[in-house]
C-alpha positions as CSV (number, residue, x, y, z in Angstrom):
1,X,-62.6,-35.6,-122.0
2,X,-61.3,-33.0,-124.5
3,X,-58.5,-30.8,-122.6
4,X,-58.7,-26.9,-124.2
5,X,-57.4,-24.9,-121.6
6,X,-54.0,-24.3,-119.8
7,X,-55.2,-22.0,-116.4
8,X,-52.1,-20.4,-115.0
9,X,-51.3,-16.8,-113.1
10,X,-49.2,-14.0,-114.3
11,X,-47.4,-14.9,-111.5
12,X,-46.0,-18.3,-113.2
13,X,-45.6,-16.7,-116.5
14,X,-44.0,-13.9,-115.5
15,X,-41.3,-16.8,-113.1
16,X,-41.0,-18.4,-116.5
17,X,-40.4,-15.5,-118.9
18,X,-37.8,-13.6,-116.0
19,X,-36.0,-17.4,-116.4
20,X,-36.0,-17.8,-120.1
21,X,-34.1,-14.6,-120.0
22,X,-32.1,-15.1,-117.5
23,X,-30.4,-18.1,-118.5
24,X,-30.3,-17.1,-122.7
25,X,-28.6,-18.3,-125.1
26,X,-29.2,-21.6,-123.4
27,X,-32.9,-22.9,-122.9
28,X,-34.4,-22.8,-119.6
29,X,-36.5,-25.6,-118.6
30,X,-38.5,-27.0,-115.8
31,X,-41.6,-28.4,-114.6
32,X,-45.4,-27.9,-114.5
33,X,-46.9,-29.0,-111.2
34,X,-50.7,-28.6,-110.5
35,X,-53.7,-30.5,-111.5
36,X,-56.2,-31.8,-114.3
37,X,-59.6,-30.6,-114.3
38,X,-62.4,-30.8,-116.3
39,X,-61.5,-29.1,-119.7
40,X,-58.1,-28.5,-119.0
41,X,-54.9,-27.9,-116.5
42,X,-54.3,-25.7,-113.8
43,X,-50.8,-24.8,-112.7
44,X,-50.3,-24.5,-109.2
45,X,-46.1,-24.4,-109.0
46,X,-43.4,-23.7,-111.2
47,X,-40.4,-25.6,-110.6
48,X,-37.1,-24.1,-113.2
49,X,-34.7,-27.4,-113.3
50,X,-31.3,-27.2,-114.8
51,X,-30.7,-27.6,-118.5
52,X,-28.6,-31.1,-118.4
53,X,-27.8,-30.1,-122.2
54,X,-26.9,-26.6,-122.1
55,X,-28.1,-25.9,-125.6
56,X,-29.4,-23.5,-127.2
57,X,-31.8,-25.6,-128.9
58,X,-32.7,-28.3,-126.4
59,X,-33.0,-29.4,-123.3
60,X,-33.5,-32.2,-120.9
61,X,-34.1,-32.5,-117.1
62,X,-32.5,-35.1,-115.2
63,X,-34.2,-38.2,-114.6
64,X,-33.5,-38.2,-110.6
65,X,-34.1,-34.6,-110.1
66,X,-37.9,-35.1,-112.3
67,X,-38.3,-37.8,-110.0
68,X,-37.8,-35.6,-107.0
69,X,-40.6,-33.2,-108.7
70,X,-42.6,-36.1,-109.1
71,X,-42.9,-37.3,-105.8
72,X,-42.9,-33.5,-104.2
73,X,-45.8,-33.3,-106.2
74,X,-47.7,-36.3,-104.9
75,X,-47.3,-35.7,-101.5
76,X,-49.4,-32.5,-101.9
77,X,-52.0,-34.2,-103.6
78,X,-50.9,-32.8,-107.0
79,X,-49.4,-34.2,-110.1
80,X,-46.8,-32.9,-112.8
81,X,-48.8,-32.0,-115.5
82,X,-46.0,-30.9,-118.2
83,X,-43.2,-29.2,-118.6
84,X,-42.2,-25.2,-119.7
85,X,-38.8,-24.6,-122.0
86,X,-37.9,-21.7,-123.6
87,X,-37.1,-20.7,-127.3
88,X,-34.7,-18.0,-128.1
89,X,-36.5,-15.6,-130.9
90,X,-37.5,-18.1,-133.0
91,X,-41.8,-18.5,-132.3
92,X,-43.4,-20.2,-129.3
93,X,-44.4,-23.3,-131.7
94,X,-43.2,-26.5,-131.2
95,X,-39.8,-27.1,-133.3
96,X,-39.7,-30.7,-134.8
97,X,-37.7,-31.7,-131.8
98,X,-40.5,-31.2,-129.5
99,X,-42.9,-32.6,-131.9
100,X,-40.7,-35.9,-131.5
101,X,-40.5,-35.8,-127.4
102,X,-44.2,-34.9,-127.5
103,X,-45.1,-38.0,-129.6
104,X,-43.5,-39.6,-125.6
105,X,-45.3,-37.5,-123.9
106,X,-49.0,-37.6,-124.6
107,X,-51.1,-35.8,-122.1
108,X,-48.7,-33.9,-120.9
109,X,-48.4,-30.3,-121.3
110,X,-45.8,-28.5,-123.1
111,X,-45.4,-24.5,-122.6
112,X,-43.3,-22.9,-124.4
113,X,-42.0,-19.1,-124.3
114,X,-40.1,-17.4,-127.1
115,X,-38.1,-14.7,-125.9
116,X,-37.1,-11.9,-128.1
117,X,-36.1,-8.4,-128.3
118,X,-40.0,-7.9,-128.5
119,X,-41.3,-9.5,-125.0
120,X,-42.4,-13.1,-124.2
121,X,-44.7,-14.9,-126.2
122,X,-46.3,-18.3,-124.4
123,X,-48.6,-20.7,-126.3
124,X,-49.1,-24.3,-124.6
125,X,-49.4,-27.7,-126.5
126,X,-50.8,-31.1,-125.9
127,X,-50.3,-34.5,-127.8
128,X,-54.1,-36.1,-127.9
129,X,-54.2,-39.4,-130.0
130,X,-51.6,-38.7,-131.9
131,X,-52.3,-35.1,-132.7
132,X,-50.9,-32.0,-131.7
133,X,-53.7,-29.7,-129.7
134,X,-52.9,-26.0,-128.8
135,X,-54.0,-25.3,-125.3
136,X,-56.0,-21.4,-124.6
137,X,-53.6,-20.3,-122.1
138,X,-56.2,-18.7,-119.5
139,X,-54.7,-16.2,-117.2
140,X,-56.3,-16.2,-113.8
């Protein structure tokens, strides 16, 4: 199975973008909650966690509080399906950082938003076999 798209609301961007500004210069973080369907992810719930590095540049969620996400999750029958951080004015690519994490993470979605003077910008990556996919982020 080949997963293209990311299906998401304006709702959850919008959640994401108001917390990437919000918490500037440090990244915001959190987690992806929702399910895997044919072709791609849906995201049902967005979950903000605290930045354990508070860095400008990178973050990290902590393990127990991931854990709590992951088992919320499962008792509604869903799954966490990646993760969103935040880049401050500097593109919604992946940095060589999370190119590394992602090399950890395969199958897992990555959503990125670049905040900037000009808006929000989100573009969504996966790690397939070893390569880097970009995800059409669909908004329902």
């Amino acid at each position: 199975m080949r997963w293209v798209k990311l299906r998401t609301s304006r709702e959850h961007l919008r959640q994401i973008g108001a917390d990437a500004k919000a918490r500037a210069p440090i990244e915001a973080c959190g987690v992806l909650v929702g399910v895997r369907r044919k072709g791609g992810f849906e995201v049902l719930e967005v979950l903000p966690a605290p930045n354990e590095l508070s860095s400008p540049t990178r973050f990290e969620i902590n393990p127990e509080r991931l854990y709590e996400f992951i088992k919320g999750a499962e008792g509604k029958g869903l799954e966490v399906i990646g993760f969103y951080h935040s880049h401050l004015g500097y593109g919604a690519g992946p940095s060589a950082t999370d190119l590394e994490h992602l090399k950890f993470l395969p199958n897992l979605v990555w959503l990125i938003c670049d905040v900037s003077t000009a808006g929000a910008e989100f573009r969504a990556f996966v790690m397939r076999s070893g390569a880097l996919v970009e995800l059409e982020v669909v908004v329902a």
